[in-house]
C-alpha positions as a Markdown table, in Angstrom:
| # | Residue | x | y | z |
|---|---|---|---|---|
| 1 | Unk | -112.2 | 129.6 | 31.6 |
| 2 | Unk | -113.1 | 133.1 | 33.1 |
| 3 | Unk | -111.7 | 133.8 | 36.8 |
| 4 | Unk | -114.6 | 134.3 | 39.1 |
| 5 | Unk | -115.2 | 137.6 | 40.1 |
| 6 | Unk | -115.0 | 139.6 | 36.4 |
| 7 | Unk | -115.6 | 143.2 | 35.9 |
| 8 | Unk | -117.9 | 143.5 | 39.0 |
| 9 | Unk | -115.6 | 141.9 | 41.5 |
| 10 | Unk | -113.0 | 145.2 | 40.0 |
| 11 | Unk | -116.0 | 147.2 | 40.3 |
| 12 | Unk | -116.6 | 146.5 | 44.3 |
| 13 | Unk | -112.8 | 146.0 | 45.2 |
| 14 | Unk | -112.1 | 149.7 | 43.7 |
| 15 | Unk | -115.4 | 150.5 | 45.3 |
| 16 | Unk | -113.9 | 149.5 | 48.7 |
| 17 | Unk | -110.8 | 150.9 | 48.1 |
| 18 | Unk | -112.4 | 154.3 | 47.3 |
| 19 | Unk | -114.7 | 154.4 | 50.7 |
| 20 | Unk | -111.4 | 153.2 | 52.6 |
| 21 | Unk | -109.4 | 156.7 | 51.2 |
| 22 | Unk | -112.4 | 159.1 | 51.8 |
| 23 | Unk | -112.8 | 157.4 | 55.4 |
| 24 | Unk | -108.9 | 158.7 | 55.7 |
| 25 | Unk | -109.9 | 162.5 | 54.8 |
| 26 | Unk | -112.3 | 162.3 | 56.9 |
| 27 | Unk | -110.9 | 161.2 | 60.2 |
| 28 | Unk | -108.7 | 164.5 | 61.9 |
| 29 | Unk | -105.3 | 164.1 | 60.5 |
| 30 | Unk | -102.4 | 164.9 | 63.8 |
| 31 | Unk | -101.2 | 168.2 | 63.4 |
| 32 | Unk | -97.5 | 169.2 | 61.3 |
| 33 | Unk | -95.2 | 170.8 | 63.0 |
| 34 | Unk | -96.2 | 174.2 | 61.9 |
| 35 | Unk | -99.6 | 173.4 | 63.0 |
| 36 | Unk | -98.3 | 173.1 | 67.2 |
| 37 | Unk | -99.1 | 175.4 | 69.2 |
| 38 | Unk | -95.7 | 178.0 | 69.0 |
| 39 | Unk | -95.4 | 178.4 | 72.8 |
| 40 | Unk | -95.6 | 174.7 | 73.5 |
| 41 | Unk | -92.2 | 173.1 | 74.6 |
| 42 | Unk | -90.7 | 170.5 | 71.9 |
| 43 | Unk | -87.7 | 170.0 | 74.5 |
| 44 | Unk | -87.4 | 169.6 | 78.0 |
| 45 | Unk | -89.2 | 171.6 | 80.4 |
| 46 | Unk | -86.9 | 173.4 | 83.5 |
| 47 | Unk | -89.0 | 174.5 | 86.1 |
| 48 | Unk | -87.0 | 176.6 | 88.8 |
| 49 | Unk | -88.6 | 177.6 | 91.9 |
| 50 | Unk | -87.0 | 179.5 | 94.8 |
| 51 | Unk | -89.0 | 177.9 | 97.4 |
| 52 | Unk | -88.2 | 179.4 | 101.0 |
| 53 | Unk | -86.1 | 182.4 | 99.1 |
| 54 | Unk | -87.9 | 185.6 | 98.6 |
| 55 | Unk | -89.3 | 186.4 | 95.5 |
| 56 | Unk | -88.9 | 188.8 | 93.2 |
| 57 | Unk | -91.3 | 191.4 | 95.5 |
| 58 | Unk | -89.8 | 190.3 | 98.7 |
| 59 | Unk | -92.8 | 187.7 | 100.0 |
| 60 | Unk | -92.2 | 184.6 | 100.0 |
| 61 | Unk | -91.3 | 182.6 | 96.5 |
| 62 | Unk | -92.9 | 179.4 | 96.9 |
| 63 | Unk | -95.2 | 180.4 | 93.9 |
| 64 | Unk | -92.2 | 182.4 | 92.0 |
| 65 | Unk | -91.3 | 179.7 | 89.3 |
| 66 | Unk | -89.4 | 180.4 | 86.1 |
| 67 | Unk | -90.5 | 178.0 | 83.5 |
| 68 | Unk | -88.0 | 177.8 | 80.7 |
| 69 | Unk | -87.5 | 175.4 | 77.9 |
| 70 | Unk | -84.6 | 173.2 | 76.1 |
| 71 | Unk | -85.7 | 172.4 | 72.6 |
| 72 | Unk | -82.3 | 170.6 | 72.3 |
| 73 | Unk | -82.9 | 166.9 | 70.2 |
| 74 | Unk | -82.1 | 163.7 | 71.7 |
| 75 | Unk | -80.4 | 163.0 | 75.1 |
| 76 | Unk | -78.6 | 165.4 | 77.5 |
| 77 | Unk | -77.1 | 165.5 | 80.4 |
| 78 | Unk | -79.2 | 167.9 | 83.1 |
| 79 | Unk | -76.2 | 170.7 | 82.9 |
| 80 | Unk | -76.4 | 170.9 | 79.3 |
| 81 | Unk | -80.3 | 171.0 | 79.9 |
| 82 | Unk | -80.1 | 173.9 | 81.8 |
| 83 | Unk | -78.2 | 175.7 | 79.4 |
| 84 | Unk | -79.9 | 175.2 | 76.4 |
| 85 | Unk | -82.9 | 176.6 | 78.5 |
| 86 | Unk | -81.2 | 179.5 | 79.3 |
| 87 | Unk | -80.7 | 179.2 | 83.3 |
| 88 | Unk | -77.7 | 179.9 | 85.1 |
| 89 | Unk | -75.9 | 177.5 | 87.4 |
| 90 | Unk | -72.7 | 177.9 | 89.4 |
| 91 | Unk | -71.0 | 175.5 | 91.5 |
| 92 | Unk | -69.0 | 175.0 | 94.1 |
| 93 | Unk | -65.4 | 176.5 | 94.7 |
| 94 | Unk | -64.2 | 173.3 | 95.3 |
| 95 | Unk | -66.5 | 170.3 | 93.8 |
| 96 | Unk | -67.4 | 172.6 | 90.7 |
| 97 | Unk | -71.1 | 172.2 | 88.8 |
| 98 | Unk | -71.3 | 168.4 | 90.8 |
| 99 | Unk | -73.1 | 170.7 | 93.2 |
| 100 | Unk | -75.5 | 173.2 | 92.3 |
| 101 | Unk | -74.7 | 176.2 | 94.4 |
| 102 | Unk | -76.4 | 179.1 | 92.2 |
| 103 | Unk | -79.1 | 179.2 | 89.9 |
| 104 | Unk | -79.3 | 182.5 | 88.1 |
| 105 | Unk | -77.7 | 184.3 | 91.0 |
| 106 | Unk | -79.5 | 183.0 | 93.8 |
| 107 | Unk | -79.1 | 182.8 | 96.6 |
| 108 | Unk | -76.9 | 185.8 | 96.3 |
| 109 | Unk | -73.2 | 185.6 | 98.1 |
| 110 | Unk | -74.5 | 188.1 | 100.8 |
| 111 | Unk | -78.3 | 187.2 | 100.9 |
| 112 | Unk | -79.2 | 185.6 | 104.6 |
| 113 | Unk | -81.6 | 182.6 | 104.4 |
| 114 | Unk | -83.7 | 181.8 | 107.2 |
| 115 | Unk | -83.7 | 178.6 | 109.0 |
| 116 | Unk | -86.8 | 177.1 | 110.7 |
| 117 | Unk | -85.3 | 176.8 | 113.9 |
| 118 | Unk | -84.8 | 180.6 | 113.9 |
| 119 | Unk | -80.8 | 180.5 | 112.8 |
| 120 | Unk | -79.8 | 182.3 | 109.6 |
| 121 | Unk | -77.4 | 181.2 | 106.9 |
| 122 | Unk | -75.4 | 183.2 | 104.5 |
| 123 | Unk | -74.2 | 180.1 | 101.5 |
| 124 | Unk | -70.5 | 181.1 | 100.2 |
| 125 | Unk | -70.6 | 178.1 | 97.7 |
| 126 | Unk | -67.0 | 177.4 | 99.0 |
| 127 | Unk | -67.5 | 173.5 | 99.5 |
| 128 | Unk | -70.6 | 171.9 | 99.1 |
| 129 | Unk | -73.7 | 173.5 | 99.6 |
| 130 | Unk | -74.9 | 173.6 | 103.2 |
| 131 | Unk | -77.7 | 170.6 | 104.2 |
| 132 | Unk | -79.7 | 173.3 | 106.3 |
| 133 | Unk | -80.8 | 174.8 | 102.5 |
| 134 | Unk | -80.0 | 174.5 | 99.2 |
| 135 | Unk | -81.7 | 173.8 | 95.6 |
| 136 | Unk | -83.9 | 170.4 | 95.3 |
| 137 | Unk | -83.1 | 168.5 | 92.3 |
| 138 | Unk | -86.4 | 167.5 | 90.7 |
| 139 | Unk | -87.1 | 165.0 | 87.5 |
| 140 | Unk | -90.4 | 164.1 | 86.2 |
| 141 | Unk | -90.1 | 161.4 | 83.2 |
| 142 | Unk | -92.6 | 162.1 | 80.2 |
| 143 | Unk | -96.4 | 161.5 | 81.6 |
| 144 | Unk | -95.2 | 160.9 | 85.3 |
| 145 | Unk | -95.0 | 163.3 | 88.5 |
| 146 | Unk | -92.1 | 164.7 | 90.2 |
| 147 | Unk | -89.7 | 162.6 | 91.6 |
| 148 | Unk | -86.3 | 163.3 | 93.9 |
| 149 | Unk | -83.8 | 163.0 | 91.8 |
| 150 | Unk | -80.8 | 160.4 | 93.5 |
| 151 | Unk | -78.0 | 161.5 | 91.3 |
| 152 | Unk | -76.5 | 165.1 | 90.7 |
| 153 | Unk | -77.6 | 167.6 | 87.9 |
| 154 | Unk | -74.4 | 166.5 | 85.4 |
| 155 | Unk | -75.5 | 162.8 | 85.7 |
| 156 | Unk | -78.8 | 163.5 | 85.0 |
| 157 | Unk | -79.9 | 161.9 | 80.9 |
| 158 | Unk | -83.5 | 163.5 | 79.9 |
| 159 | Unk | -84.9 | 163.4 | 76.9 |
| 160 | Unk | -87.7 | 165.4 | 74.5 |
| 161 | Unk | -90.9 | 165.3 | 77.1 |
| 162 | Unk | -88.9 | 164.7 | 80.5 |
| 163 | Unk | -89.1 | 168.4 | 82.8 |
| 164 | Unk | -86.4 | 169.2 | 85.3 |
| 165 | Unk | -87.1 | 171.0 | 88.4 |
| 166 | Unk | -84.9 | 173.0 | 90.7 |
| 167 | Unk | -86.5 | 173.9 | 93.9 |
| 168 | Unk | -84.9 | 176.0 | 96.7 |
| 169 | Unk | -85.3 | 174.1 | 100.3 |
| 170 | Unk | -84.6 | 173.9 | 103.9 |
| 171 | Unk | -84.0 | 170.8 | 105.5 |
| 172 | Unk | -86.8 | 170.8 | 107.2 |
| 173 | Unk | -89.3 | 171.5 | 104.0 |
| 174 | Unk | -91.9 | 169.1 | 103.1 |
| 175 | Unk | -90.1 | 167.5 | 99.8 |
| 176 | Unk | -92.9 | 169.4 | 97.9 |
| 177 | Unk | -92.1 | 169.5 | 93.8 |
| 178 | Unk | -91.4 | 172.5 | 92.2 |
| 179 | Unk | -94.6 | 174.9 | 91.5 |
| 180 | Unk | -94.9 | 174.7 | 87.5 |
| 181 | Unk | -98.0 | 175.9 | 85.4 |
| 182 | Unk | -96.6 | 173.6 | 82.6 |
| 183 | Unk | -96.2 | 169.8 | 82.4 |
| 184 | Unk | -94.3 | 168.0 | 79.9 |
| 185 | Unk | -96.6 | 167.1 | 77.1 |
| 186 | Unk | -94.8 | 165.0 | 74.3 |
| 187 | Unk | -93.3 | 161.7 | 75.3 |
| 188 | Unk | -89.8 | 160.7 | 74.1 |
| 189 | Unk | -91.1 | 158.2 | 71.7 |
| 190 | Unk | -93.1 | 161.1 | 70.6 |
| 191 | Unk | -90.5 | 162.8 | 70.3 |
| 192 | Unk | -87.9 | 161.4 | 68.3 |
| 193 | Unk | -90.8 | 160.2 | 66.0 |
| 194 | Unk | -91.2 | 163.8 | 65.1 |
| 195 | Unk | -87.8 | 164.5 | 64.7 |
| 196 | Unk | -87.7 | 161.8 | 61.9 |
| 197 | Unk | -90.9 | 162.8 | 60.2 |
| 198 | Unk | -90.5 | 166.4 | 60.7 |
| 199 | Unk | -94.1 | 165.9 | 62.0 |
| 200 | Unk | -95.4 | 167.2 | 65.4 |
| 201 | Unk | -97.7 | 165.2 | 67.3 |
| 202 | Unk | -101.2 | 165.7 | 69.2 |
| 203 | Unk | -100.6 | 164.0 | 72.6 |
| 204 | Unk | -102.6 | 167.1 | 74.4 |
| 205 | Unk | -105.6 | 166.3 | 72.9 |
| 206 | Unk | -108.7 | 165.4 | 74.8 |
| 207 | Unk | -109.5 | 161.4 | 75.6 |
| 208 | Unk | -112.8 | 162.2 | 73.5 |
| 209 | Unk | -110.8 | 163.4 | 70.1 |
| 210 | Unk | -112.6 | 166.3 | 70.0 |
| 211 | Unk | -111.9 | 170.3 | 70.4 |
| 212 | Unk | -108.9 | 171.6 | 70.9 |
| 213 | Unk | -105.3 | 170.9 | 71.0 |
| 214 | Unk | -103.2 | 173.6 | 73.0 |
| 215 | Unk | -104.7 | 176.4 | 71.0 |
| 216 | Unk | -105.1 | 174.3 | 67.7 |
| 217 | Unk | -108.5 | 174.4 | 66.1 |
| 218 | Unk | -109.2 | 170.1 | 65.2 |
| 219 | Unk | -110.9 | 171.3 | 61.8 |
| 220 | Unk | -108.0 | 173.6 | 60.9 |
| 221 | Unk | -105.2 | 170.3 | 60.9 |
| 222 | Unk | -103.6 | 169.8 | 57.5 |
| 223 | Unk | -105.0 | 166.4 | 55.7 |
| 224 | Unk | -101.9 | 164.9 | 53.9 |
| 225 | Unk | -101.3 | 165.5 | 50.2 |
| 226 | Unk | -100.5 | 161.7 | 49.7 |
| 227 | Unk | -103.8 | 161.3 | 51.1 |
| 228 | Unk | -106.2 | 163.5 | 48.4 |
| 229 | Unk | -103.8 | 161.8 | 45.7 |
| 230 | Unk | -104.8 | 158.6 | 46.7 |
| 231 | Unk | -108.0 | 159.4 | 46.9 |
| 232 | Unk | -108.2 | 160.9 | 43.5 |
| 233 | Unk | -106.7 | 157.8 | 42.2 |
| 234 | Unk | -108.8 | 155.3 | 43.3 |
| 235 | Unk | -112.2 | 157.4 | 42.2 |
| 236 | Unk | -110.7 | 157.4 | 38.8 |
| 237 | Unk | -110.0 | 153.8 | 38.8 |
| 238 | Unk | -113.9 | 153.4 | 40.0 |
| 239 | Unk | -114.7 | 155.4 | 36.8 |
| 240 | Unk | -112.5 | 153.1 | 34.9 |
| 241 | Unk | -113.8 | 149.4 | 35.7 |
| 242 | Unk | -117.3 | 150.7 | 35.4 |
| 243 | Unk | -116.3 | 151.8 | 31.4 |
| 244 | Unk | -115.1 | 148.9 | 30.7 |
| 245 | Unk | -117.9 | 146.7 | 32.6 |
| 246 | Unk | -120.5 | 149.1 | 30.2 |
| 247 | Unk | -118.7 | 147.8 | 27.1 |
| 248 | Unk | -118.4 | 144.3 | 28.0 |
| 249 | Unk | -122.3 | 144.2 | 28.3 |
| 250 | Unk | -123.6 | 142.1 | 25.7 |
């Protein structure tokens, strides 16, 4: 007895199976790693604004940020975060980098801060740092906001897609984050995911699907080889069944 189905059921299975691949080519493939935009942070983000301290033209450096990236892998502690980004920190005399004194030089050992209520302050970094100013600590978990960190800068864990912000204050400032023009854009999952694969991934992309992604023209992303093999594959397996349906005709 003949199984139901014959030459013609292998004709619209591999039928199926063909429209399935070339539905894959056609649907925007995410981008390789070489396809990312080159300026966009694979790490975590360190945002460092001085705040109340003059900036680098002597007005006020509320909107002087440094934005600096850590493309370190995996977890790290906020010290090692700040290094692998390039910034500076010094601690205290006494208590070390579990208080952070200094970043990249300021405030400087002679430079007077002013206080709101008109006294000045010159921070020696002896002991800890005075309460009338010193640096914010700032942490703002992958796709989430600023948030006052509760622990100090070498107990800090952030991962690929967290941002770190250090913001210069007086006890009397609003709790304001630190002023960045950058935002973490690649989740931890994300992340690691693209460590493994050695793939990067398209979480900047529109909610539509459509136009750009940081830079990176959609029609330009690399469709995977795997992909066009299969696709190749399955056409000539088409080709195939209908032979051998032709020569089965009576």
């Amino acid at each position: 007895m003949r199984a139901r189905g014959g030459p013609a059921r292998g004709i619209a299975c591999a039928a199926a199976l063909g429209a399935t691949a070339v539905s894959l080519v056609a649907a925007p493939a995410h981008a390789t790693g070489s396809d990312v935009a080159d300026d966009a942070c694979r790490g975590v983000a360190v945002v460092v604004d001085l705040g109340v301290l003059p900036g680098a033209d002597g007005a006020d450096g509320a909107d002087d940020a440094t934005v600096a990236c850590d493309p370190g892998d995996g977890h790290r502690s906020g010290l090692d975060v700040l290094d692998g980004a390039g910034i500076d920190v010094e601690g205290t005399a006494r208590w070390g980098p579990s208080f952070v004194c200094r970043v990249d030089g300021r405030p400087t050992a002679d430079e007077v801060i002013d206080l709101p209520d008109g006294d000045t302050l010159v921070e020696a970094c002896a002991d800890t740092p005075s309460t009338q100013a010193y640096w914010t600590l700032w942490v703002a978990r992958a796709g989430e906001d600023w948030t006052y960190a509760t622990t100090g800068v070498a107990d800090l864990t952030l991962y690929p897609g967290d941002a770190l912000g250090l913001r210069f204050g007086t006890s009397s400032a609003d709790g304001s984050a630190p002023a960045s023009d950058v935002a973490p854009r690649v989740a931890p999952e994300a992340a690691f995911a693209s460590a493994a694969s050695g793939a990067g991934t398209d979480n900047g992309a529109d909610d539509t699907g459509s136009g750009d992604v940081d830079g990176v023209d959609q029609g330009a992303l690399v469709v995977p080889v795997p992909v066009v093999v299969g696709v190749v594959l399955v056409l000539g397996l088409v080709a195939a069944s209908v032979v051998v349906a032709r020569r089965r005709r009576p």
